[in-house]
C-alpha positions in Angstrom: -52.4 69.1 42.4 -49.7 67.3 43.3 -51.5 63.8 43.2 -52.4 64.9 40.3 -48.8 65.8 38.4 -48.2 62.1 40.1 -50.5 60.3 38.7 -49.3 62.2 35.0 -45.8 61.0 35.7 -46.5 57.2 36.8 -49.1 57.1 33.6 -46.2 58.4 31.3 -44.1 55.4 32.7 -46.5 52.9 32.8 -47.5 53.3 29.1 -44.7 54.8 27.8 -43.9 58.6 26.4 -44.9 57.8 22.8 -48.5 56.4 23.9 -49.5 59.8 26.2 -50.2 62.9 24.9 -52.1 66.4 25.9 -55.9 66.3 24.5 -56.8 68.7 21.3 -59.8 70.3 20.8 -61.0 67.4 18.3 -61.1 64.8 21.7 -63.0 67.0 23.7 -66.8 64.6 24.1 -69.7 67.2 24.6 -68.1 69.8 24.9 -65.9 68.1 27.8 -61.9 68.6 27.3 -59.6 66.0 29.0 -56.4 66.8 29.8 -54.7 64.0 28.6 -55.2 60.5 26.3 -53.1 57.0 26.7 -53.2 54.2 25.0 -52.0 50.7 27.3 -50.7 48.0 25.4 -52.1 45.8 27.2 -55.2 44.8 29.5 -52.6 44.7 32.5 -51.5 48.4 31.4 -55.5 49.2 31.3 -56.1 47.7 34.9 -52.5 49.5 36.6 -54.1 52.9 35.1 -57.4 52.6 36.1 -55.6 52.8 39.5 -53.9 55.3 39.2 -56.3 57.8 38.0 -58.8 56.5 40.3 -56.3 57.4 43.1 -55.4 60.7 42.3 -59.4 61.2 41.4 -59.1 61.5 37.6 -62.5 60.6 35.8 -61.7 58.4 33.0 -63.4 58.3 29.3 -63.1 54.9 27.2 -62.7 54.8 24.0 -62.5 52.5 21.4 -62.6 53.8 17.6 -64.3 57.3 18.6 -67.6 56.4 16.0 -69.5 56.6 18.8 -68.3 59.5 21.3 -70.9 61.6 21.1 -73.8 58.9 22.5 -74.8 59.4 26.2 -75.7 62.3 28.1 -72.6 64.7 28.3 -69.7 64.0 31.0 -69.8 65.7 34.3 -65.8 65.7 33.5 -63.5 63.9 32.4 -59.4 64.6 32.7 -58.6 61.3 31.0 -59.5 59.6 27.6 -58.1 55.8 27.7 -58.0 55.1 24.4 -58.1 50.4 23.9 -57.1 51.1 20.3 -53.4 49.3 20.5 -55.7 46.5 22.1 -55.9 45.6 18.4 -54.6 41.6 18.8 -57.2 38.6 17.9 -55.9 37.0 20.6 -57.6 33.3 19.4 -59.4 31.7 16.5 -60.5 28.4 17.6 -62.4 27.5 14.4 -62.4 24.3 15.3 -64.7 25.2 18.5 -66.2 28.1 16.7 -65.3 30.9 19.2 -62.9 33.7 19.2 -61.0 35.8 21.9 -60.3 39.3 20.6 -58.5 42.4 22.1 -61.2 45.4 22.6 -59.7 47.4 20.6 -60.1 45.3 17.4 -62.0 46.6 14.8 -65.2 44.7 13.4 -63.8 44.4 10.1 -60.5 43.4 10.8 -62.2 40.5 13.1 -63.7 39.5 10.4 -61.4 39.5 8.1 -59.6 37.0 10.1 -62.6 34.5 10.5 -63.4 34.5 6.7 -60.5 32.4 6.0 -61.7 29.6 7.8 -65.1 30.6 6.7 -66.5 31.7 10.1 -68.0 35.2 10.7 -69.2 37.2 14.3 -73.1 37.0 13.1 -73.4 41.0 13.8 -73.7 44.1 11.4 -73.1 46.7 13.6 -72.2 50.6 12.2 -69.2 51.5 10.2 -67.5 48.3 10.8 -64.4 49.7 9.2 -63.9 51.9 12.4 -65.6 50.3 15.3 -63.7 48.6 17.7 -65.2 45.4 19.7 -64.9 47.4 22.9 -66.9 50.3 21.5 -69.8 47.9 19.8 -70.1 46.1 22.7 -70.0 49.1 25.3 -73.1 50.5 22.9 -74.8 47.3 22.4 -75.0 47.8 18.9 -76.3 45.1 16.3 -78.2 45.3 13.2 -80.6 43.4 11.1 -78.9 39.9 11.5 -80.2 39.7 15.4 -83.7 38.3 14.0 -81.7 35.1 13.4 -78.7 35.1 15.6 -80.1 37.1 18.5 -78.1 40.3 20.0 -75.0 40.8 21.3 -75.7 39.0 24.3 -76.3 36.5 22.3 -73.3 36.0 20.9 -70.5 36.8 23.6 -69.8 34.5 26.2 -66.8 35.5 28.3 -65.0 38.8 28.6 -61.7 40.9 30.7 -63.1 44.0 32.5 -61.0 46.0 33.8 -62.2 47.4 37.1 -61.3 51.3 39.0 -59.3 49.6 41.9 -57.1 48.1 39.1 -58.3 44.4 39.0 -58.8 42.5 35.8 -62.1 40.3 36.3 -63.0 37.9 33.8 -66.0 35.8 33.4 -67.2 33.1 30.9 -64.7 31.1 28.8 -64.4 29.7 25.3 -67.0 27.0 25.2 -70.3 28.2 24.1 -72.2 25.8 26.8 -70.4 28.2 29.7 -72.6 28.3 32.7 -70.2 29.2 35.4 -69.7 32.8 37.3 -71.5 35.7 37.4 -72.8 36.6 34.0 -70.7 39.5 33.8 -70.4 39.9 29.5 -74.1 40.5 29.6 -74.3 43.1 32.1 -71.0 44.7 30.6 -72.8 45.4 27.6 -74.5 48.1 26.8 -73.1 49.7 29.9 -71.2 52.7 27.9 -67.9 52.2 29.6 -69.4 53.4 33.1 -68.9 50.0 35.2 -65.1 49.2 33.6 -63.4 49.2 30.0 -63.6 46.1 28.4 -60.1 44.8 27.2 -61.0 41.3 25.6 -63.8 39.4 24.7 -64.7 35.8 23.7 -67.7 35.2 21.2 -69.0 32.4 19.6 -69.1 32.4 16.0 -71.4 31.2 12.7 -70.2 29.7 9.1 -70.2 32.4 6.5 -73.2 31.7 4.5 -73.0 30.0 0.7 -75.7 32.4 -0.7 -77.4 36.0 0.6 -80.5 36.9 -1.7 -82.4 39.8 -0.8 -85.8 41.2 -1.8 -87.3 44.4 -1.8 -91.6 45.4 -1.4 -92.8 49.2 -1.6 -96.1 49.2 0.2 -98.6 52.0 -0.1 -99.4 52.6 3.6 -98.1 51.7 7.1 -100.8 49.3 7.8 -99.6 47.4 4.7 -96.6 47.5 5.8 -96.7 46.6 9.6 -99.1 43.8 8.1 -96.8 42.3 5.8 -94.2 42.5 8.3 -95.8 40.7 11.4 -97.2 37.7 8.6 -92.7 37.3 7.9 -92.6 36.8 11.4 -95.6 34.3 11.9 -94.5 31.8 9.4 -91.9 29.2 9.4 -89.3 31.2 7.3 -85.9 32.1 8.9 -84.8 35.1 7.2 -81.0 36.8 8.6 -83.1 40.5 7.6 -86.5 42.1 8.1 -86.4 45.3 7.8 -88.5 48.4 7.3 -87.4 52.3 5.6 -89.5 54.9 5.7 -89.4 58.5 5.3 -91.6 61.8 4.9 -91.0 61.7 1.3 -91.5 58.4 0.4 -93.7 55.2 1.2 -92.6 51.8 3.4 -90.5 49.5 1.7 -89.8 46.3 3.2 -86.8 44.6 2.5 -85.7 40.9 3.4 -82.7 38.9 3.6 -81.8 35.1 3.3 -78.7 32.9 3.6 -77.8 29.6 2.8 -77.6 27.3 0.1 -79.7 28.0 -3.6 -82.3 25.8 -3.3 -83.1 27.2 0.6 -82.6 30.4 -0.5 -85.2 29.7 -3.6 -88.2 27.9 -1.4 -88.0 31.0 1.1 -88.4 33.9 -1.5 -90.8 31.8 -3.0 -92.9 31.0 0.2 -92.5 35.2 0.5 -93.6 36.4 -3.0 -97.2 34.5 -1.2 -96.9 36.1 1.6 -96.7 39.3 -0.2 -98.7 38.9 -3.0 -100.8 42.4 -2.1 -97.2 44.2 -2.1 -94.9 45.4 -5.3 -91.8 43.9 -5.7 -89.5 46.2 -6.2 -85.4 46.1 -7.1 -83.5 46.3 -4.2 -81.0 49.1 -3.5 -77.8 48.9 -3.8 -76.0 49.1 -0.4 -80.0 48.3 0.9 -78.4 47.0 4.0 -76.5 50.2 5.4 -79.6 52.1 5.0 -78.7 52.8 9.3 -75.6 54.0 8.9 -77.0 56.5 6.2 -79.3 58.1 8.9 -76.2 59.9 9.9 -76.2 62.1 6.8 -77.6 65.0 5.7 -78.7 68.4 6.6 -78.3 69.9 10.0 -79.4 70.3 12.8 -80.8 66.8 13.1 -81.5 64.5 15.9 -81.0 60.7 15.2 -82.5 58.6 17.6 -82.8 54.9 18.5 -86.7 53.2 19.4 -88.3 50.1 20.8 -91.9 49.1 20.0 -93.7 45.7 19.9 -93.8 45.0 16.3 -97.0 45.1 15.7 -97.1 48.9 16.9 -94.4 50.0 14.3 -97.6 50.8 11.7 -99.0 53.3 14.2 -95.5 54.9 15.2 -95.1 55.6 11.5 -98.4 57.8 11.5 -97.3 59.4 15.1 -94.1 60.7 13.5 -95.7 62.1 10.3 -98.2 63.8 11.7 -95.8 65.1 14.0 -93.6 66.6 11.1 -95.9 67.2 8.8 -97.1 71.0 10.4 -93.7 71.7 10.6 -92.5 70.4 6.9 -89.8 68.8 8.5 -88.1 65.9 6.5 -87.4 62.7 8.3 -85.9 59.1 7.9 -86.5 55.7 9.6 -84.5 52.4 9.6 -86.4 49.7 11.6 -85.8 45.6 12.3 -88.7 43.4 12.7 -87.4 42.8 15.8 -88.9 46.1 17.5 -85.5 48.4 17.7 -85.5 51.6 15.5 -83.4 54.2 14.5 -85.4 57.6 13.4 -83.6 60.6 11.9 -85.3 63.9 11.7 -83.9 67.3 10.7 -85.2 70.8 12.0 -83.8 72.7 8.6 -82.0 75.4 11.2 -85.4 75.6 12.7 -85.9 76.1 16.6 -84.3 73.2 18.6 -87.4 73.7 21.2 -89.8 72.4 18.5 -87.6 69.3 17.7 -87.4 68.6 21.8 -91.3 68.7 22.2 -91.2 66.6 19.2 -89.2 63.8 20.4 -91.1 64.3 24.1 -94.3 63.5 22.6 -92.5 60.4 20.5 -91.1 58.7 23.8 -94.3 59.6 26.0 -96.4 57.8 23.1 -93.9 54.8 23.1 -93.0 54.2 26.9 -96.6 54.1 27.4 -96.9 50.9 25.3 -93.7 49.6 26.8 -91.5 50.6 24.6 -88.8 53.3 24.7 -87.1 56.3 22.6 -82.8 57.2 23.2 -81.7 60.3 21.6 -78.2 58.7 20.0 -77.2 62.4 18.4 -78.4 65.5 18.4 -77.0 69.6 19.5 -75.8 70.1 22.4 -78.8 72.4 23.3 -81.1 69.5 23.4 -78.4 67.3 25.4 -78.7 70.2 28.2 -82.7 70.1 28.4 -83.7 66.3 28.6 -81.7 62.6 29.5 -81.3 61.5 26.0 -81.9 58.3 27.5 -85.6 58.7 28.3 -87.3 56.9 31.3 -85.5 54.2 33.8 -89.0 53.4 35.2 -88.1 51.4 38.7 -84.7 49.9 37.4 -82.9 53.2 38.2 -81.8 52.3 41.8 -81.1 48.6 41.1 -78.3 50.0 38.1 -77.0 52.7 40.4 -75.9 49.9 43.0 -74.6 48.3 40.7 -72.5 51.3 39.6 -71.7 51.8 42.9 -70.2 48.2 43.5 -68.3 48.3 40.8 -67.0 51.7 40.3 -67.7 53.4 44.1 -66.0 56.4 43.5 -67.6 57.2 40.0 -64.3 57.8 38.2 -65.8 55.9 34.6 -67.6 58.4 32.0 -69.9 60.3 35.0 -72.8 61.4 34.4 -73.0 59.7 30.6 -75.5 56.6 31.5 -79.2 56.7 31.9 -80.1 59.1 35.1 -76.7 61.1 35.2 -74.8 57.4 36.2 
């Protein structure tokens, strides 16, 4: 205990009074309840109180903006949220290089905000932009449609500031695209969910802000139409920024399709598509047709929203697995997918037994790991959290990440438990 009351009053003085405060019930994560929440101005400040919680063995929960809290299994514990959100600084715009250095706790929006005036954009779409910080996105590894053009986020970062349990700040990459040297450490920090250090500044390398973005729109009357028209978009020489499939138990596929650049590109692609799609209707597009992810996070409750991976050609034949699955049931669902292969699927129980929805979702990942492919439950009650890794299957790469959790955080202070396989 009295480590403990130590490590309280050299947090309070390392930070500050004004940026440490007792937790209320709206911070607990899963039911978890720290005991208290800071906010370092500063990477340095970040690194110094890693240290000192990791001394007095205080397990520490990032966070960036908070849109994304309740992803991950559910904390073991947790007596400290570290919040990166005064992290807020673009720290560099080298337009001229076409890269940027950003504090983690930048929001997406106000990023690019900044890189519009030079007319430069991070080529990335990732959920409610207005609130996500860069920390956050990248922690989750979250990208949109765009990736079938610009690739994912690790794609598109090439040097980043970790900072590390025993306090030190280790960087990696720099702020020239062509960066070969070091440890590729902004890859494996990705996706990661905070559990080998908190990011604290990133370097990415950027794309012009297209001239022109048309989109178009096909409602197909199956899933084999669909799928088909899909995987014939990806075998010809087009280079749409958006492919992108909605589906739900009420309604049939629509396709939708994005392209940038200048008119007369922009023309000779949608008319090389309207060939390509001749057995489809052409349809107007919705407005807002590009958040149609984001909106998975709406409606009635209990729900589970969860995030896939399929070969493409297999998304035809996942589309049948899930109606048949909800169709004895009369349970309504919605699905968001990229042409890439990566999901998201929302189904709601209507206040029906959670035990249903589980076997459900089961019988969804057993279907898809067996073709290589995978199925993470993003949200869903708390009841389901306690019965299953929302994460699914590791397969052999289970003991190869827990090293690596153990080099880098040996004592397991960052989010435990919230990472595939209770890391």
């Amino acid at each position: 205990m009295a480590a403990v009351e130590a490590a309280w009053s050299d947090l309070r003085a390392l930070v500050g009074a004004e940026h440490m405060r007792a937790a209320m019930l709206e911070d607990a994560v899963d039911g978890v309840l720290p005991q208290m929440i800071i906010e370092p101005g500063n990477p340095e400040e970040v690194a110094r109180a890693l240290k000192i919680a990791t001394g007095a063995g205080l397990q520490v929960i990032p966070r960036g903006g908070a849109t994304k809290m309740d992803w991950g299994n559910p904390p073991r514990s947790g007596a400290l949220i570290l919040s990166t959100r005064r992290l807020d600084r673009i720290v560099e715009h080298a337009w001229g290089d076409m890269t940027a250095t950003v504090g983690a706790g930048c929001t997406f929006q106000q990023l690019q905000q900044t890189l519009a005036e030079h007319g430069q954009r991070l080529a990335l779409d990732p959920l409610w932009p207005d609130q996500a910080t860069i920390g956050g996105i990248l922690a989750t590894n979250d990208s949109g449609p765009l990736r079938i053009r610009f690739g994912s986020l690790r794609d598109l970062i090439i040097g980043i500031t970790l900072a590390l349990p025993d306090g030190t700040l280790a960087k990696s990459g720099g702020k020239v695209v062509k960066n070969v040297a070091g440890y590729d450490l902004p890859k494996l920090a990705t996706g990661s969910l905070g559990t080998l250090g908190i990011i604290t500044q990133a370097i990415f390398r950027l794309h012009p802000v297209p001239r022109e973005t048309r989109t178009l729109t096909f409602s197909t009357s199956d899933s084999g139409t669909m799928n088909a028209l899909v995987l014939a978009i990806q075998d010809c020489n087009m280079v749409p920024t958006g492919v992108q499939v909605r589906a739900g138990s009420s309604s049939t596929p629509e396709v939708d399709l994005r392209f940038e650049g200048t008119t007369a590109g922009c023309d000779a692609q949608i008319e090389q598509t309207l060939r390509i799609a001749s057995g489809a209707r052409r349809i107007e597009s919705p407005a807002e047709v590009w958040n149609a992810r984001s909106e998975l996070w709406s409606g009635a409750e209990p729900s589970v929203v969860c995030k896939f991976t399929l070969l493409p050609a297999d998304l035809g034949t996942f589309l049948n697995s899930i109606r048949k699955a909800s169709e004895s049931l009369h349970w309504p669902w919605r699905l968001v997918a990229q042409a890439v292969g990566v999901g998201y699927l929302r189904i709601e129980s209507a206040g029906k037994d959670t035990g249903a929805l589980l076997s459900i979702l089961q019988d969804l990942r057993k279907k898809l790991e067996t073709r290589g492919g995978s199925l993470v439950i993003l949200r869903c009650p708390l009841e389901i959290k306690s019965k299953t890794d929302v994460w699914g299957s590791a397969g052999d790469a289970l003991a190869l990440m827990r090293n690596i959790k153990a080099q880098f955080d040996p004592t397991g202070v960052l989010n435990p438990g919230r990472f595939l396989g209770g890391i």
